[in-house]
C-alpha positions in Angstrom: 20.7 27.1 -8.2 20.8 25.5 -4.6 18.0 23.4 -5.7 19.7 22.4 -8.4 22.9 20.9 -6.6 21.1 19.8 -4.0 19.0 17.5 -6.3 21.7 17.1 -8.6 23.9 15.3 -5.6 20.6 13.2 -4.6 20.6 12.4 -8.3 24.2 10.9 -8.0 23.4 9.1 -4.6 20.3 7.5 -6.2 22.3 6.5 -9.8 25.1 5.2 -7.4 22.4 2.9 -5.3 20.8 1.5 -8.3 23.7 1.0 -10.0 25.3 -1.4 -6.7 22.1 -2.9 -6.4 19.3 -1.3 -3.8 16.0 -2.7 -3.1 14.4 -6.1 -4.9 12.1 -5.2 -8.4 11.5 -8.9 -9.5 8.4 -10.7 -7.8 8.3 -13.6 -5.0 6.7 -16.8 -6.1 4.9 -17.8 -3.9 6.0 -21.1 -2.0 4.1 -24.4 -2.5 2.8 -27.0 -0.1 2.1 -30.9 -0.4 -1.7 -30.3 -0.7 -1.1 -27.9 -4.0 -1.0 -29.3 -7.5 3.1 -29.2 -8.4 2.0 -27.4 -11.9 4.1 -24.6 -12.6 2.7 -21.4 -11.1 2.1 -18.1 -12.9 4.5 -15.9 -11.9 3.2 -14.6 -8.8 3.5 -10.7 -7.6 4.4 -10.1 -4.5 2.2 -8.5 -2.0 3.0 -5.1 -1.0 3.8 -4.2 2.3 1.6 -0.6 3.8 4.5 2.0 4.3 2.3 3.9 5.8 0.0 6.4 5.1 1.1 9.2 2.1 1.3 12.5 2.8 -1.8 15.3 1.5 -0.5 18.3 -0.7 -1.1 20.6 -2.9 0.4 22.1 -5.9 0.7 23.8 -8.9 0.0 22.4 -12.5 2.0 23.8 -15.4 -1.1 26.2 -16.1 -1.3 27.4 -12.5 -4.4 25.7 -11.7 -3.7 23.9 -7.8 -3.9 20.5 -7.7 -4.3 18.5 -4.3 -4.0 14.9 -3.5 -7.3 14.7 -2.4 -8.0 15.4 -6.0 -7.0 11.6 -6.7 -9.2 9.7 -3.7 -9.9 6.1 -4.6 -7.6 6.0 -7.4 -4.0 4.0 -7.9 -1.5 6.7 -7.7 2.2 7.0 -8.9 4.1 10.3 -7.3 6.6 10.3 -9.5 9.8 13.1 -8.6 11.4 13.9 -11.5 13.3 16.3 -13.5 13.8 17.5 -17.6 16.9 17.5 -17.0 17.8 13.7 -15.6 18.5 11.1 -18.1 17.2 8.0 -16.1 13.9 10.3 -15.8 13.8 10.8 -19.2 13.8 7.3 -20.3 11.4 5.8 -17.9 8.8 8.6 -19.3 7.4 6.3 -22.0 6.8 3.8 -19.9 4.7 5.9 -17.8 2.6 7.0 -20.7 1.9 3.4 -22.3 1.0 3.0 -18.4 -1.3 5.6 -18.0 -2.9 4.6 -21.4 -3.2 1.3 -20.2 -4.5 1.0 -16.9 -6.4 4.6 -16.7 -9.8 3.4 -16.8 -8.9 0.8 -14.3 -8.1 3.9 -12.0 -4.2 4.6 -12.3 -3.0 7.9 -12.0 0.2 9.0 -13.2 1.8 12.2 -11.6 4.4 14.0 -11.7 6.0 15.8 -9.5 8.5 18.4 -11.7 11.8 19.7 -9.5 13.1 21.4 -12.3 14.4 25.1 -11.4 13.7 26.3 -14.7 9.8 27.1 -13.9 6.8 25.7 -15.7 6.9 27.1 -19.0 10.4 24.9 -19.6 8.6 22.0 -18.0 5.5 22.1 -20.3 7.6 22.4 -23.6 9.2 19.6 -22.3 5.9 17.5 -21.3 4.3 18.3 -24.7 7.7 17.3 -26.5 7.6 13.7 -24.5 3.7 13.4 -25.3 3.1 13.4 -21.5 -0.2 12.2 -20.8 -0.5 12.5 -17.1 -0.6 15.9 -14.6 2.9 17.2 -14.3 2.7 19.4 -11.2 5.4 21.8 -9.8 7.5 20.4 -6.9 10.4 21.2 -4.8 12.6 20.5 -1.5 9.4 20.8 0.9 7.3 18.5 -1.4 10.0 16.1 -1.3 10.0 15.7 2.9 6.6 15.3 3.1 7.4 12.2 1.3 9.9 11.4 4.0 12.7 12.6 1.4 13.8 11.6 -2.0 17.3 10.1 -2.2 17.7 10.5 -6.5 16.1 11.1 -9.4 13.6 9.5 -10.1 12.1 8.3 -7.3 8.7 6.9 -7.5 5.9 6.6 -4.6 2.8 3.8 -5.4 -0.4 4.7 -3.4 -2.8 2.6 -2.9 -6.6 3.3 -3.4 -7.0 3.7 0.7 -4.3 6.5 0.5 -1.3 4.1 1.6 2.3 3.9 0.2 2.5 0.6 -0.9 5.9 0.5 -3.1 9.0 3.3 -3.5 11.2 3.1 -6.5 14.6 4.8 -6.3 16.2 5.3 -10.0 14.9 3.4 -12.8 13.0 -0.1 -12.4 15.3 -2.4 -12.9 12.7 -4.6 -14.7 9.6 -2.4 -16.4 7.6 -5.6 -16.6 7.8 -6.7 -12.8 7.2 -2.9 -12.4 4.1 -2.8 -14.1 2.8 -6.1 -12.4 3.0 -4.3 -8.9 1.0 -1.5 -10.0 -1.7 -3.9 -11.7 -1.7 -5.7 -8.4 -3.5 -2.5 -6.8 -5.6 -2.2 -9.9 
């Protein structure tokens, strides 16, 4: 139950943050000079800063089995924290799985990271139910800090294929189309 108020208050801090504005979503265009052509640019995606290097863990998958970061070496990575019961988790779910049908074979990786106190078995009703198509792996308060700390739900961490945070989302993306052309960007 502790758990649960303590993410349910990081859930409120998070909703309150989106909601008055936190963090930039949409991309930079790039600025031209008098050498370039003046035709209209695509729209350009901003290049992601290195955060720093992400943490290694290991966990459990709903079926027990451990599952470790090294697990996902070379590959795109979303770490996304999460719960059954958050509606702003709940809706960005779909997106996740056209994502991760879209971009697998271009080495994403989807994964999330369940904090829900109600154990796996609830968790995988749920997954199955939202036609999850990515590892949902048990998580809690300790996973959380070796992330540095998660303010809300959800909160999203994009590694890069060297094993760097590149990109954190806090609550939903404010624009799932810029969104997805940050990820493509590591692709």
């Amino acid at each position: 139950m502790l758990m649960k108020n303590f993410l349910f208050t990081g859930l409120l801090a998070g909703v309150m943050a989106v909601g008055a504005g936190c963090g930039r979503q949409e991309p930079v265009a790039k600025t031209e000079t008098a050498a370039q052509p003046t035709v209209a640019p695509a729209r350009a995606v901003e290049v992601l800063p290195m955060m720093g290097k992400a943490p290694a863990w290991t966990l459990r998958d709903l079926d027990g089995r451990e599952v470790k970061s090294a697990d996902f070496k070379g590959k795109v990575v979303i770490v996304d924290f999460w719960a059954t019961w958050c509606p702003p988790c709940r809706k960005e779910i779909p997106h996740y799985v056209e994502m991760q049908k879209k971009y697998a074979d271009r080495g994403l990786v989807i994964v999330g990271f369940s904090v829900d106190d109600g154990g796996p078995e609830l968790v995988k009703e749920f997954s199955v139910q939202m036609k999850m198509n990515y590892p949902i792996l048990m998580a809690d308060a300790e996973t959380a800090g070796l992330f540095g700390g998660v303010q809300g739900f959800p909160t999203a961490f994009v590694i890069d294929r060297e094993g760097n945070v590149r990109h954190v989302k806090l609550g939903l993306a404010r624009n799932e189309k810029a969104y997805e052309e940050l990820i493509v960007s590591l692709l």
